[in-house]
C-alpha positions in Angstrom: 244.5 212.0 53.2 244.9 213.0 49.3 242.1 214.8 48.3 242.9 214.7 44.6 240.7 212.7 42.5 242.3 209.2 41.3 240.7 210.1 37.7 241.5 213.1 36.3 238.8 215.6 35.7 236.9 215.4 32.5 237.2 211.1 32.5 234.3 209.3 31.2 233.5 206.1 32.9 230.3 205.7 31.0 228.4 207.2 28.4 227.6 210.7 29.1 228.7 210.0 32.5 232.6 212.6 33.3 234.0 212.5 36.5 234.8 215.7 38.3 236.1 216.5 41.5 236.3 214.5 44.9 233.0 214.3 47.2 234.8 212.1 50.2 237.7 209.5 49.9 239.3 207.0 52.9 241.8 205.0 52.0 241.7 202.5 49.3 238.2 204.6 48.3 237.3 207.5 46.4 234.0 209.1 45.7 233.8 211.6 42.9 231.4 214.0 41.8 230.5 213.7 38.0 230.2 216.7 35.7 226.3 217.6 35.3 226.4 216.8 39.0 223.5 214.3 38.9 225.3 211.4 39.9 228.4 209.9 41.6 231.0 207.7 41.0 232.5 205.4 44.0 236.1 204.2 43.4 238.3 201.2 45.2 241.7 200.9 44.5 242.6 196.9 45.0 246.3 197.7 46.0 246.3 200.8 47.9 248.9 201.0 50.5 247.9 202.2 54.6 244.8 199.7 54.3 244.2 196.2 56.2 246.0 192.9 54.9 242.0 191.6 54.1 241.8 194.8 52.0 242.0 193.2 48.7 239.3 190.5 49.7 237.1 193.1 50.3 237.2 194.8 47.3 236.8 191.6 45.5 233.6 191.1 47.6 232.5 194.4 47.0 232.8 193.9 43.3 230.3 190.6 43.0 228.0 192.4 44.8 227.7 196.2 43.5 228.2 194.8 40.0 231.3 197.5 39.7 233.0 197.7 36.4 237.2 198.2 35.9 238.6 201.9 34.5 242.1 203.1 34.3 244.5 205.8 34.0 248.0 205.8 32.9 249.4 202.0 34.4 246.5 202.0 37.5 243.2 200.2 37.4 240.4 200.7 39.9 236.5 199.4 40.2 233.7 201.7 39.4 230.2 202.6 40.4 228.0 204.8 39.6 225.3 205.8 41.5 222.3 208.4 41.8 223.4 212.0 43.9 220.7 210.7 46.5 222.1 207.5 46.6 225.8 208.7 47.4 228.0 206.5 49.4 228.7 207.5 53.0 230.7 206.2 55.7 229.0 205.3 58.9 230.3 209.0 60.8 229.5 210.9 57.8 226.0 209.6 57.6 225.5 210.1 61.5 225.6 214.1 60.3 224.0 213.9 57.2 220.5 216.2 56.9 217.9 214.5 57.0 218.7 212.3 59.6 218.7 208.4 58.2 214.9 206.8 57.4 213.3 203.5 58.6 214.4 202.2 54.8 217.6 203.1 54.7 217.9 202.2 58.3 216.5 198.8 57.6 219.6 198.7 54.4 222.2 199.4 56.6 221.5 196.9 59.4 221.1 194.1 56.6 224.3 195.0 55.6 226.1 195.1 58.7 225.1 192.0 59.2 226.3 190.7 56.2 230.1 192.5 56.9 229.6 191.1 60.3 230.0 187.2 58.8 232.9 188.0 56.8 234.9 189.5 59.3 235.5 191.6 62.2 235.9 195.4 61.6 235.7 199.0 62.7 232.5 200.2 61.5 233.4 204.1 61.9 234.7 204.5 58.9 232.6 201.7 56.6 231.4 202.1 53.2 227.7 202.1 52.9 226.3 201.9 49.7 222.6 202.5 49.9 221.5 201.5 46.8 223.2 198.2 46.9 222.4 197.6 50.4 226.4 197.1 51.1 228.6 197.7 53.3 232.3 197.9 52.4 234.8 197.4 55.5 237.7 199.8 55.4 239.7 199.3 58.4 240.7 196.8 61.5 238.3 197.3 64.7 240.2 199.0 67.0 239.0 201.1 69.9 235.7 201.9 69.0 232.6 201.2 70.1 229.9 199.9 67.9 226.8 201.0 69.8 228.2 204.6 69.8 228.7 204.4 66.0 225.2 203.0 65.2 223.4 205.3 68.0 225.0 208.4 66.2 223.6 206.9 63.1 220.2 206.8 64.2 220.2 210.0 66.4 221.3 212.1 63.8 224.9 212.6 65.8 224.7 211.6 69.2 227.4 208.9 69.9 226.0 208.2 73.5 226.0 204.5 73.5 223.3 205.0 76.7 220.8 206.6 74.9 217.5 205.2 75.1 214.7 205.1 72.4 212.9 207.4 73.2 215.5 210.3 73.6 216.6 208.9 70.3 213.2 209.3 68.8 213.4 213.0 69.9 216.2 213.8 67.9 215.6 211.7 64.9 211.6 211.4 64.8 212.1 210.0 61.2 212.1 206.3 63.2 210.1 204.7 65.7 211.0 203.0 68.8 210.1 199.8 67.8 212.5 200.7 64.4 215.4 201.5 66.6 215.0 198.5 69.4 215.0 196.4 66.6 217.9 197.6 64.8 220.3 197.4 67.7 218.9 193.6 68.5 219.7 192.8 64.8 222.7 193.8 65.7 223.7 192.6 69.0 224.3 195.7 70.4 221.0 195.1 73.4 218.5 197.3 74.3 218.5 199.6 77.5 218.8 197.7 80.5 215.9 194.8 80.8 215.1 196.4 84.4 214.1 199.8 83.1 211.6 197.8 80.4 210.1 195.4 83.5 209.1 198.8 85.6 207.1 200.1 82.3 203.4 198.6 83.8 201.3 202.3 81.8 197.5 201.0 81.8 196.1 199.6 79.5 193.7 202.6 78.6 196.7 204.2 77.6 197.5 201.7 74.7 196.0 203.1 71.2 196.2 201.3 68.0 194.8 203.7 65.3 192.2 202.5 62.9 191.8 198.9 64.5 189.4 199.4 67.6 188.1 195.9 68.1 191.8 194.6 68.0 192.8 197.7 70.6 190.1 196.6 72.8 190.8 192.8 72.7 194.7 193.5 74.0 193.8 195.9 76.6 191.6 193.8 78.5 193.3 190.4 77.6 197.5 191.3 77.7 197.8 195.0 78.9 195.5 194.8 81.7 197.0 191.6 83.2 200.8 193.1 82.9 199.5 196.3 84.7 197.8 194.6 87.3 199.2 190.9 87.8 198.7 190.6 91.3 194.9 191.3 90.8 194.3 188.7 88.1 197.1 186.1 89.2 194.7 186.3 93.1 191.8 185.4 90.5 193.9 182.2 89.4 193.8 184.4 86.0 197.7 185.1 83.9 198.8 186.1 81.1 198.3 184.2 77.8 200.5 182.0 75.9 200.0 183.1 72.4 198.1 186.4 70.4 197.0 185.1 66.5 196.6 187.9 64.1 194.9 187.1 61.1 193.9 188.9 58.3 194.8 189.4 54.0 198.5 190.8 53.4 198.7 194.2 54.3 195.8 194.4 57.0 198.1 195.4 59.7 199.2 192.2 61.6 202.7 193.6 61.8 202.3 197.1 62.8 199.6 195.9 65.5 202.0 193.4 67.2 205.2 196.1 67.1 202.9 198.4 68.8 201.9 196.2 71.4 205.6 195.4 71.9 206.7 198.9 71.9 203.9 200.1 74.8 205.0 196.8 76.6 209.0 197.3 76.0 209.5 194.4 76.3 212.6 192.8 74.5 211.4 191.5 71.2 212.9 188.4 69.1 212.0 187.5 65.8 210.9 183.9 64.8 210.5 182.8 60.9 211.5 180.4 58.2 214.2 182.4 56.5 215.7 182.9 60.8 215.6 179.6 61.6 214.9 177.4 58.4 218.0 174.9 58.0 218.5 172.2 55.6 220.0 169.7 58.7 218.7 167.2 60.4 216.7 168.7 63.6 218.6 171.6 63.5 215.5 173.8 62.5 213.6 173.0 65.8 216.7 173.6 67.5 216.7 177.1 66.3 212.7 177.3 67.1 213.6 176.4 70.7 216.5 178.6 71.3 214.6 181.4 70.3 212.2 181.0 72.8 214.9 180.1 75.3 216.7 183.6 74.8 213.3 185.3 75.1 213.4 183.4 78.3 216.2 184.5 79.3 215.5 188.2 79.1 211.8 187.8 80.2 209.4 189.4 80.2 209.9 189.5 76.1 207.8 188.8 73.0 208.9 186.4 70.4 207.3 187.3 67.1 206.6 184.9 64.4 206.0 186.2 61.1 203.8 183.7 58.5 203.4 181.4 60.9 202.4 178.7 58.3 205.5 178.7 56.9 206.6 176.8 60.3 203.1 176.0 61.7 201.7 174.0 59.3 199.2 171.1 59.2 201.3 167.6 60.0 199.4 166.3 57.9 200.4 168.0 54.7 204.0 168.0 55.7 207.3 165.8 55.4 208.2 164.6 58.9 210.9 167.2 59.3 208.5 169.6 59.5 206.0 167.5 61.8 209.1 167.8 64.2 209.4 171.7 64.1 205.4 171.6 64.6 206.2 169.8 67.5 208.8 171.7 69.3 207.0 174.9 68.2 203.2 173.5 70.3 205.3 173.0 73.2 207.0 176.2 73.1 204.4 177.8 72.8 202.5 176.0 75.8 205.1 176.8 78.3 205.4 180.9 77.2 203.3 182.4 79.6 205.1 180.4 82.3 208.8 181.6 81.4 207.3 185.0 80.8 207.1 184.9 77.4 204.3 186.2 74.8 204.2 184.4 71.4 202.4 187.0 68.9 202.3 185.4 65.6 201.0 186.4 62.4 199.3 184.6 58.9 197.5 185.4 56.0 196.9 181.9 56.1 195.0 180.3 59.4 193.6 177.3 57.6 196.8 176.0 56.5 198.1 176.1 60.3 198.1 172.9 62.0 194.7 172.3 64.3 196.5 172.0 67.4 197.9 175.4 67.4 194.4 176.2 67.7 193.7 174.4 71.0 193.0 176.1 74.5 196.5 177.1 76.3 198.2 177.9 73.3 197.0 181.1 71.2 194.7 181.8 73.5 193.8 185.2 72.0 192.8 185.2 67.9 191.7 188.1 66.0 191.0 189.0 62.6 192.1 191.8 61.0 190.8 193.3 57.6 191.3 196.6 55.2 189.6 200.1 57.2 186.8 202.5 56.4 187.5 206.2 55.7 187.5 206.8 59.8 189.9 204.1 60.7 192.2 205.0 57.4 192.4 208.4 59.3 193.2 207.1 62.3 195.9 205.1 60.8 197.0 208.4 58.9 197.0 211.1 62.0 198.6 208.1 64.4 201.6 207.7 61.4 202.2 211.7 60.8 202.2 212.5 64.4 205.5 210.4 64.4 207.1 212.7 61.8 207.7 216.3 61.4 204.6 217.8 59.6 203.2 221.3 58.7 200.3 221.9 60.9 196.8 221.7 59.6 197.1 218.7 57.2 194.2 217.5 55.2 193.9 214.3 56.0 190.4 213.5 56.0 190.4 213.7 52.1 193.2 211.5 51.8 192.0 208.8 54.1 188.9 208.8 51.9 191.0 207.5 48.8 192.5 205.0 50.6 189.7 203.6 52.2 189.5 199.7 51.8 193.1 199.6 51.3 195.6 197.7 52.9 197.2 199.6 56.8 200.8 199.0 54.2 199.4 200.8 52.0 198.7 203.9 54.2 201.8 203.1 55.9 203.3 203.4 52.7 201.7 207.0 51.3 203.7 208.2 54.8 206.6 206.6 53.9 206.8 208.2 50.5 205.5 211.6 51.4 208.5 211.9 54.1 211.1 210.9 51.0 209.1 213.3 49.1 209.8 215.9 51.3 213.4 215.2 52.0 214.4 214.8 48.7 212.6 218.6 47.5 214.6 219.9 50.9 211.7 220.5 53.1 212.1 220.1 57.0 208.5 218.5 57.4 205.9 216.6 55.8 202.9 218.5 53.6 199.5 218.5 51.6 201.5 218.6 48.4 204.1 215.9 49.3 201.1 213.8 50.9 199.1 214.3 47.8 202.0 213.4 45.7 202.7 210.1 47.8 198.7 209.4 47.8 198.7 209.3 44.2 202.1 207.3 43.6 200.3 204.4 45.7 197.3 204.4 44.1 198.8 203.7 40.9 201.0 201.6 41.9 203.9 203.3 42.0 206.9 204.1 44.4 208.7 206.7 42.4 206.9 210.0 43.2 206.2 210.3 39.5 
């Protein structure tokens, strides 16, 4: 592989921005260091030779959507991009070893764009492009012998290619994600979930289910789902299963999502996402189509959860709707109503449950509805000390007077103070999580900010 940069030293591609030496290169690619070493320059030569026959496409692609720009040297002309240190282009095997191990953002980033370079063509994924900032992934060579799920398990794992791993032995080497993070990343990217057998013989009681900072919603699904999946054969002698549908409802930000991803990780069961952007479609009945073939591959894989985010989007009122949607109201009520039976459990989610149409609402179909609302001090520390314990921390943290200044806030918002103090951390090189990089994140929130300014 040459190893000599494509620009020669001392080029400037911008102003006060001089390339230097190479950081990593494959072919048709090049990533350079720049001068004052606060940034990085990606490169893609159009015509380099020992690359696929699509090669060229690709670049093309890759320049609509990171927004490169041309430069040249002598007679050769390549497409630029400059980008922040911390926002360096990897390849997939290079990022499986980078320190710190990848987050449940950039995670998130990478399987968006995978998915995206899984629609335009078939590929090895080994050696891929991916451009954090950009949320791209540029495709560098055929798919040959490799296998995907090793490739994307090393990612996550911080290096282990075993394509058995489960997510839980993941979590222990990479305890920057959660298991619900990881099942849903391979699911997005249709690389399964450990076998469905080893998720049906998971029956924990229901006492051990905790969800931090919302007790009356933690009581409600321990007695009225975990109970019944850890002792069917004592409620079904009762004439007494499990229920069709869960509502959570509550203002944006109260914690819908996080409860129903914990109930679905204590359960693991397999979980499938239903919304508008999923299966919206501007044909003719081809959006209830897509509503009932979600249900139908839950089915398939039962017991499993299907998981509808802003339900209103898809469930509302007939009356206030074109008759389109009166049809995808339709097929939803009646997917819903036959769950339990197939083994399904609908959890949906609004911000919205007046706009939802009335039959939703009737016995046999979400069964179980809750409201949800912005904690107290206590339950803002519960959310805080359940949301640490899933990341490396320094012992001892203070975070009764943290949970204090976010009290009345919205669960995202606490979710997000643990988000940024774990960037926080990273980015100043520590191994785990402090007071001064949760006070820092604390403050960012509060006013509004995501920057750790």
């Amino acid at each position: 592989m040459v190893d000599f940069p494509w620009l020669p030293i001392g080029t400037a591609v911008s102003a006060g921005i001089t390339t230097g030496r190479v950081l990593r290169c494959g072919s048709g690619w090049q990533v350079l260091c720049t001068i004052n070493a606060e940034g990085v320059v990606l490169l893609l030569d159009p015509t380099a030779g020992a690359v696929p026959p699509w090669w060229a496409d690709e670049v093309a692609t890759a320049k609509e959507a990171l927004g490169s720009f041309a430069v040249s040297t002598g007679d050769k002309s390549f497409l630029a991009r400059i980008d922040d240190t911390h926002d360096a282009p990897f390849t997939l095997s290079e990022l499986a070893l980078r320190n710190p191990s990848i987050s449940a953002g950039e995670l998130d980033g990478l399987v968006e764009a995978l998915e995206a370079a899984s629609l335009r063509r078939s590929a090895g994924w080994a050696s891929a492009v991916f451009v954090p900032s950009a949320r791209f992934v540029i495709l560098t060579a055929e798919l040959g012998g490799e296998n995907r799920r090793a490739t994307i398990m090393g990612v996550i794992s911080g290096g282990a290619t075993d394509p058995g791993l489960a997510p839980a032995r993941i979590r222990a080497l990479n305890p920057w994600l959660t298991a619900a993070e990881i099942i849903n990343a391979l699911r997005r990217l249709n690389l399964g979930t450990p076998a469905a057998s080893g998720r049906r013989a998971r029956t924990r009681p229901a006492e051990a289910f905790s969800l931090p900072g919302q007790p009356q919603l933690e009581r409600i699904l321990r007695e009225r789902i975990l109970d019944v999946a850890h002792r069917p054969d004592t409620y079904s002698a009762l004439g007494v299963g499990m229920p069709n549908g869960v509502l959570l409802s509550g203002p944006p930000g109260a914690g819908k999502s996080f409860a129903a991803r914990q109930l679905a990780d204590f359960l693991g069961w397999p979980l499938y996402e239903l919304n508008v952007g999923s299966v919206g479609s501007s044909l003719l009945h081809e959006t209830p189509r897509r509503i009932a073939q979600v249900f139908e591959d839950a089915a398939s894989h039962a017991p499993a959860i299907v998981l509808l985010e802003e339900i209103d989007a898809i469930g509302g009122s007939r009356d206030q709707t074109h008759s389109a949607g009166v049809e995808e109201v339709n097929t939803l009520l009646r997917e819903i109503e036959s769950a339990a039976s197939r083994g399904v459990l609908a959890i949906a989610m609004t911000n919205r449950k007046a706009a939802l149409d009335p039959a939703l609402m009737r016995r046999g179909r979400f069964d179980v509805v809750c409201e949800l609302g912005y904690g107290d001090g206590a339950q803002i520390q519960a959310m805080l000390d359940s949301l640490l314990a899933e990341r490396p921390c320094v012992p001892g943290l203070n975070t009764a007077s943290f949970a204090g200044r976010l009290s009345g806030r919205p669960a995202s918002d606490v979710a997000g103070v643990v988000d940024e103090a774990a960037r926080q951390a990273a980015r100043a090189g520590k191994r785990a999580i402090d007071d001064v990089a949760l006070g820092n994140a604390a403050r960012s929130i509060l006013a509004g900010r995501a920057d750790g300014a």
